[in-house]
C-alpha positions in Angstrom: 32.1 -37.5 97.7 35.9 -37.7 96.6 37.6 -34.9 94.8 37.0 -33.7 91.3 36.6 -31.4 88.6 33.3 -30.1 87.7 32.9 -30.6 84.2 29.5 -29.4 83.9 26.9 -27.7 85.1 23.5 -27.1 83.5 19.6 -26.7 84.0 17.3 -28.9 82.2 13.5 -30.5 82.3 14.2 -33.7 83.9 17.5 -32.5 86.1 16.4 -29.4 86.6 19.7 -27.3 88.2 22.7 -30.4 88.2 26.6 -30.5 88.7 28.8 -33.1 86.9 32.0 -33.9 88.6 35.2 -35.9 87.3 36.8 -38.1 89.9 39.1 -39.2 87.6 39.6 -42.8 86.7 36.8 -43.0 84.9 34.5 -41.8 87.6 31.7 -39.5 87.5 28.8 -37.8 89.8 25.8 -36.1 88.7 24.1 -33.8 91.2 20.3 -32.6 90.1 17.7 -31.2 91.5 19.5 -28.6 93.1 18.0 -25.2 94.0 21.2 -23.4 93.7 24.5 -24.1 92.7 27.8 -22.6 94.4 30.5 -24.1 91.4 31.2 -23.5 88.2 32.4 -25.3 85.1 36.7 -26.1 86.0 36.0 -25.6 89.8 38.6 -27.8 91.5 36.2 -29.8 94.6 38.0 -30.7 98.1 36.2 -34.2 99.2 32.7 -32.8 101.0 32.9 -29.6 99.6 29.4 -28.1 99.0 28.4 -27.6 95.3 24.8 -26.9 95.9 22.0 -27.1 98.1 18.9 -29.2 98.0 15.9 -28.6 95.9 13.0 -29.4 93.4 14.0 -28.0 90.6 13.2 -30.2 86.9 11.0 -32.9 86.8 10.0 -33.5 91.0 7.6 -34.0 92.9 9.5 -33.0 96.3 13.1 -31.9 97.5 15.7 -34.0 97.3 19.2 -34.9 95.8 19.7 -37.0 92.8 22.7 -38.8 92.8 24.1 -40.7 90.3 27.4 -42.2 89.7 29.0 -43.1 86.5 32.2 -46.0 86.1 33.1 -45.2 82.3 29.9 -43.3 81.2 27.8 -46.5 82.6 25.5 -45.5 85.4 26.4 -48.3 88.6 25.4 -48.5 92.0 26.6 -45.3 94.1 26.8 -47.4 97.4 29.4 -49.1 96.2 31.2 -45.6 96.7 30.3 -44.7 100.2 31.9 -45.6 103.3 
């Protein structure tokens, strides 16, 4: 997606491995699912740099990427975002 700032990074039940970005402007990206992470909390993202790789980790069934994006902590469509 766009550039950021990780502002978190974490392994949980549900997520399993995820990334939070900051966009800035009151945007936000959660990545979960991952199988492995390559940032770290304060890592500085280029637009389409990799942050992980693909997985099943937390609560799935099968690999793949959860996505969500966040307009002022409010959760809204992420096609709105791609182009």
């Amino acid at each position: 997606m766009a550039k950021g700032t990780v502002i978190e990074t974490g392994n949980d039940y549900g997520n399993g491995k995820y990334v939070i970005v900051d966009h800035g402007g009151g945007i936000s990206t959660m990545y979960a699912h991952l199988n492995k992470m390559t940032v770290k909390k304060g890592d500085v993202l280029a637009k389409g740099e990799v942050l992980g790789y693909v997985g099943m980790t937390g609560y799935a069934t099968g690999y793949h990427l959860h996505l969500s994006v966040y307009k002022d902590v409010k959760a809204v469509n992420p096609v709105t975002y791609f182009k």
